[in-house]
C-alpha positions in Angstrom: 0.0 0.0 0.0 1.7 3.3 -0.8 0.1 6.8 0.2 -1.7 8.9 -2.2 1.1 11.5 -3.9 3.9 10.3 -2.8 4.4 7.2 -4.8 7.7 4.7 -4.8 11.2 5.0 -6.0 9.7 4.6 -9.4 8.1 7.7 -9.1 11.0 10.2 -8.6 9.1 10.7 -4.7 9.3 13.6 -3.0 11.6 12.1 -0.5 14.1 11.6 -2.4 14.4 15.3 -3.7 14.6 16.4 -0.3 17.2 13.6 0.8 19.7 14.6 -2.2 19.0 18.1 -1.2 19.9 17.7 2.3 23.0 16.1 1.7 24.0 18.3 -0.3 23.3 21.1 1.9 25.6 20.7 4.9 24.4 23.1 7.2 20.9 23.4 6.6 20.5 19.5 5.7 22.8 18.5 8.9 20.3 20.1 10.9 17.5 18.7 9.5 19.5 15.2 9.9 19.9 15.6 13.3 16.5 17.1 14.8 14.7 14.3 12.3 16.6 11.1 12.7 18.8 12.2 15.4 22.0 11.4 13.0 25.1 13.4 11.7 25.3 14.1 7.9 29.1 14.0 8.2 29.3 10.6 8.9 28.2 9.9 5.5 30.4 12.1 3.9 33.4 10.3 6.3 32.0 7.3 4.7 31.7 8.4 0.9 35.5 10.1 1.2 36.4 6.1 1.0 35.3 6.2 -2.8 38.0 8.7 -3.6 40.7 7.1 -1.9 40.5 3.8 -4.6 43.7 3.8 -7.0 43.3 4.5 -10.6 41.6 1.3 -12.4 39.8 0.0 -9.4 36.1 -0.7 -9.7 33.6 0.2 -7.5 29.5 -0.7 -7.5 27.2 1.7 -5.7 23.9 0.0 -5.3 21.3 1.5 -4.7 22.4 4.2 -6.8 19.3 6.6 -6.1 20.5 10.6 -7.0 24.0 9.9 -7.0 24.5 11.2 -3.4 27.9 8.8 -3.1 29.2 10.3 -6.0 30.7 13.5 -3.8 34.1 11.2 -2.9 34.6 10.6 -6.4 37.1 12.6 -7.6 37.1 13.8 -11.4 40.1 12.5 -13.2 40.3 9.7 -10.6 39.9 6.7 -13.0 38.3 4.5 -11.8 35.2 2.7 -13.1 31.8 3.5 -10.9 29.3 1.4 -11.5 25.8 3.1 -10.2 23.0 0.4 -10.6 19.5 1.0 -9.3 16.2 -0.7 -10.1 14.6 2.7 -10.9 15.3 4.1 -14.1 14.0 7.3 -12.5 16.9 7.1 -10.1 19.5 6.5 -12.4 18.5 9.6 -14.8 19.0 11.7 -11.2 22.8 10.1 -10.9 23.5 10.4 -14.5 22.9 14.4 -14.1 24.7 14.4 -10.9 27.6 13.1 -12.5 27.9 15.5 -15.2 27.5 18.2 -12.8 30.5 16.8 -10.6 32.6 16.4 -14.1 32.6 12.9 -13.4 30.2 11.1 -15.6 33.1 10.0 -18.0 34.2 7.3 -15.0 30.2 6.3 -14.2 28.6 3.4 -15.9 24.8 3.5 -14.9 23.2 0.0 -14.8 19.6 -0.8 -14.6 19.9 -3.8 -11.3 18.3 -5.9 -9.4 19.9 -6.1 -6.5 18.6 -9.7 -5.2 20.0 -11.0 -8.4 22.9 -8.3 -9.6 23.6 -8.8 -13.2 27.6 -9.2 -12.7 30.3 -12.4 -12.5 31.5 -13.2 -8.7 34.6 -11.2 -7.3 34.1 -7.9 -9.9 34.6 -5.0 -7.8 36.9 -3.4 -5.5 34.6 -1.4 -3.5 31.0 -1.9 -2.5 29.0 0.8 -1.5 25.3 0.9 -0.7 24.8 4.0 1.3 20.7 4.6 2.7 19.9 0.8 0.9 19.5 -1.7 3.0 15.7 -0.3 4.8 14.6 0.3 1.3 15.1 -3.5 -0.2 12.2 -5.8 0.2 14.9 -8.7 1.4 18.1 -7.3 2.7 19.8 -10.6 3.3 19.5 -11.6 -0.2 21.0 -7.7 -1.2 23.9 -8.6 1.4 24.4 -12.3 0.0 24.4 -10.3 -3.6 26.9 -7.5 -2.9 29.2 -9.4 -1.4 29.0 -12.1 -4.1 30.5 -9.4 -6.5 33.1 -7.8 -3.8 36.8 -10.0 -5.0 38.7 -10.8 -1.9 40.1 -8.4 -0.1 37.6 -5.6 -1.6 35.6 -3.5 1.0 32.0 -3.4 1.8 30.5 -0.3 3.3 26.7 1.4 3.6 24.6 2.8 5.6 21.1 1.8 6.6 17.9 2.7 8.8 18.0 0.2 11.7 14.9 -1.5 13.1 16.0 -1.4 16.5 17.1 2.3 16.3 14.7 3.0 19.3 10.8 3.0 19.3 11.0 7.0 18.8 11.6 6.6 15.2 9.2 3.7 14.7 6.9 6.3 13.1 9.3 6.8 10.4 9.5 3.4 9.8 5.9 2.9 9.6 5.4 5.8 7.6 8.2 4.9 4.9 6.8 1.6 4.5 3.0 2.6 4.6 4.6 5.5 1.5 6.1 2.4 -0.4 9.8 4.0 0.6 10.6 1.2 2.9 11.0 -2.5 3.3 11.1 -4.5 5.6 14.0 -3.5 7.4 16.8 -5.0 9.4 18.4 -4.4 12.7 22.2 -3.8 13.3 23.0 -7.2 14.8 21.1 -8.8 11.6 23.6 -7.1 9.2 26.6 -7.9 10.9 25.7 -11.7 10.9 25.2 -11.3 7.3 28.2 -10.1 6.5 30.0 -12.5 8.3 28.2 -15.6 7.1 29.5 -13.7 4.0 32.9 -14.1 4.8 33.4 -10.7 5.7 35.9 -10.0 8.3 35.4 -8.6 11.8 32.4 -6.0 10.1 32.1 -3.0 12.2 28.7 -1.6 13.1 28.6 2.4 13.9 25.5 3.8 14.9 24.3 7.5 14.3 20.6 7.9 15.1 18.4 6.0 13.4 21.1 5.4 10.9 23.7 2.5 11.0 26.9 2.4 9.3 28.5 -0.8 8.0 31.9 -2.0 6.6 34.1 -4.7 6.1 36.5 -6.3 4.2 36.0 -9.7 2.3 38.3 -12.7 3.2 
């Protein structure tokens, strides 16, 4: 059931104008980060600078894509092959314009992707992102088994996700983003962490911000 107007990812939702807009937006959109899920913005951008940090010729697959918010560690000239997939073709037209703005879109290859069944061969990329992904997919353990299936050994794994067991005073928001058609099912931070490492993922770590939940480890 979605809510009248506001549509999914599909639909280009309002809610995701006013996420890429508060990201980019440090000042005004940290504040609206922290008074609404009690989270710091710079925490993400700590955990996109990891993107512009790869060596020339690495790979890197950001999934879900959505408006190309992970795009701000890539550095122009960096070359390296980004790889932003998303199941919306809406959401992919939003990264592909956030590229060129960025004068990086000669190093971004976007991919129309399930990600339960990710249309690339086992051990592909250096670097996995998948920053605000996890709460959206309707089963994150298959996105997890999926992502890490396409991370070669040694590569990194990192996101960030909405928690279930954030605290019951963001349970509305939960509610809400799943009653809008924005949310799945969800997953709690223990639950990620015990995906990963049935993954082979080594020692993950877990950092918590809010409602928000920050992953990352490295494949054995």
């Amino acid at each position: 059931m979605r809510v009248p107007g506001l549509g999914g990812w599909s639909d280009d939702p309002l809610w995701a104008t006013v996420y890429d807009w508060s990201v980019e937006h440090p000042r005004a959109g940290g504040l609206l980060w922290r008074f609404g899920i009690q989270s710091e913005l710079r925490r993400l951008y700590a955990a996109t600078d990891e993107i512009g940090r790869l060596p020339a010729g690495a790979r890197v697959l950001d999934v879900p894509c959505g408006g190309g918010v992970a795009l701000r560690g890539l550095r122009p000239g960096q070359d390296v092959e980004y790889v932003a997939a998303d199941i919306a073709r809406t959401m992919l037209d939003r990264t592909t314009a956030a590229a060129r703005e960025r004068g990086v879109a000669d190093q971004v290859v976007p991919r129309v992707a399930d990600v339960e069944q990710l249309p690339f061969e086992d051990d592909t990329f250096d670097l996995v992102v998948s920053f605000t992904g996890l709460h959206c997919f309707p089963d994150p353990a298959r996105a997890v088994v999926e992502m890490t299936r396409v991370l070669r050994p040694g590569g990194v794994i990192t996101g960030s996700a909405i928690l279930n067991d954030s605290g019951l005073r963001h349970e509305p928001m939960r509610r809400g983003g799943r009653l809008a058609g924005l949310l799945g099912p969800g997953c709690t931070g223990p639950e990620v962490v015990h995906w990963l490492q049935a993954r082979g993922v080594l020692a993950p770590t877990l950092e918590r911000s809010g409602a928000m939940g920050y992953f990352r480890g490295v494949k054995s």
